[in-house]
C-alpha positions in Angstrom: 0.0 0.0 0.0 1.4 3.5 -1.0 0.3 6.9 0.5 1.0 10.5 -0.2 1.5 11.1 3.6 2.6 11.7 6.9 1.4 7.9 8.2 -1.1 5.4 7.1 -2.8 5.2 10.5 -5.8 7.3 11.0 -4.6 10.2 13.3 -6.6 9.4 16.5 -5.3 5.7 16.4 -1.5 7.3 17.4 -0.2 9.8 20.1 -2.6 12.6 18.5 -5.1 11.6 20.0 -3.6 12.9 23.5 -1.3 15.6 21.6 -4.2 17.1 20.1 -7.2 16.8 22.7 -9.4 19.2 21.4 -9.2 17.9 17.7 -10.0 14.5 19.5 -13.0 15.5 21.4 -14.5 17.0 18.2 -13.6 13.8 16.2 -15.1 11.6 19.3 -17.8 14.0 19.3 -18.8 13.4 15.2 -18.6 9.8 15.8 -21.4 9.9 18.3 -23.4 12.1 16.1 -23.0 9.5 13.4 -23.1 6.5 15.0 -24.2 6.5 18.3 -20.5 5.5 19.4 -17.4 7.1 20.7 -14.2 6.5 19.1 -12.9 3.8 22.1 -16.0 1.7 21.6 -15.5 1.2 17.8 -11.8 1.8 17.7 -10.2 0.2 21.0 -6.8 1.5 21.0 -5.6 -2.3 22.9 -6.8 -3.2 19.0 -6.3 -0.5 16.5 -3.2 1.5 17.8 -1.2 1.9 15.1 -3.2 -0.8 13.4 -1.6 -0.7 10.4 2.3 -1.1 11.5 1.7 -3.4 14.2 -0.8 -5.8 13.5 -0.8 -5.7 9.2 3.2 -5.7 8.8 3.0 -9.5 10.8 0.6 -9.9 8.3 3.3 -9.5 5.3 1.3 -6.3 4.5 3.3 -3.4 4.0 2.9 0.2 3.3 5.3 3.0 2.1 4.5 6.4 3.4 5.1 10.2 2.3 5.1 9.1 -1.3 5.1 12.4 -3.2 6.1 13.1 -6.8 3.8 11.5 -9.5 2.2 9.2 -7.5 -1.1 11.2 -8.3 -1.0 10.8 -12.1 -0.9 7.0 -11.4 -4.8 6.2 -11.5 -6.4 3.7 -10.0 -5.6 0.1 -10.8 -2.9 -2.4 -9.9 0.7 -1.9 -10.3 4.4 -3.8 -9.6 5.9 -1.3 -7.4 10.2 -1.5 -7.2 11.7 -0.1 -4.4 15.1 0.9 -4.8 15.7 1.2 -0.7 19.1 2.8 0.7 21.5 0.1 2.5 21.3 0.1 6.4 21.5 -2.2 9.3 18.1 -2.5 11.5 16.6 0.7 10.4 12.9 2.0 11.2 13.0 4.0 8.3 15.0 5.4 5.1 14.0 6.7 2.3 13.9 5.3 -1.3 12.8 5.4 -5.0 9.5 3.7 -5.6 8.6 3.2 -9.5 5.4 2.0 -10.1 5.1 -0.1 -12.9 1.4 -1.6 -15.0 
C-alpha cells in the first residue's frame, strides 16, 4: 500500500489523540453524532493503535508512506511497485525510489 502522507494510520489511532485533545473531542464528538458511538467503543486502542504497523506488517502487508512526486497521475488500478531502498543495518526508516510499474 502506498500513501501520499505523513502515516497510514488514521490520526486518532497514534499519540494525536492525546497531543491534540481538542481535535480528539470533536472527532469523538462526530462519531457519536454519526453512529451512536465514541471513538474507544468502535476503535479500541488495545486493538487499532497503530493498526496498520503493528498488526498488518505480521501480516506480510506493508505500506510505504510520504510518497510524493507522480504518485497522483498514477490512477487507479494495480501496479508492480520496485523499491530501490538505501542500504542500512536495523533501520525503522530510510527513504527510497519507488517506480510503479502496470
Amino acid at each position: 500500500l502506498g500513501i501520499d502522507c505523513v502515516a497510514m494510520e488514521h490520526p486518532m489511532n497514534t499519540i494525536q489523540r492525546i497531543w491534540h485533545p481538542k481535535t480528539f473531542a470533536e472527532a469523538n464528538q462526530k462519531l457519536i453524532d454519526q453512529y451512536g458511538k465514541d471513538w474507544d467503543e468502535m476503535y479500541p486502542l488495545d486493538k487499532f493503535y497503530q493498526d496498520m504497523h503493528l498488526n498488518l506488517f505480521n501480516k506480510g502487508i506493508v505500506h510505504a508512506e510520504n510518497l510524493g512526486g507522480e504518485i497522483s497521475g498514477a490512477g487507479n488500478g494495480r501496479y508492480f511497485i520496485a523499491a530501490f531502498i538505501q542500504k542500512g543495518m536495523e533501520l525503522a526508516s530510510c527513504w527510497g525510489r519507488f517506480i510503479a510499474f502496470r
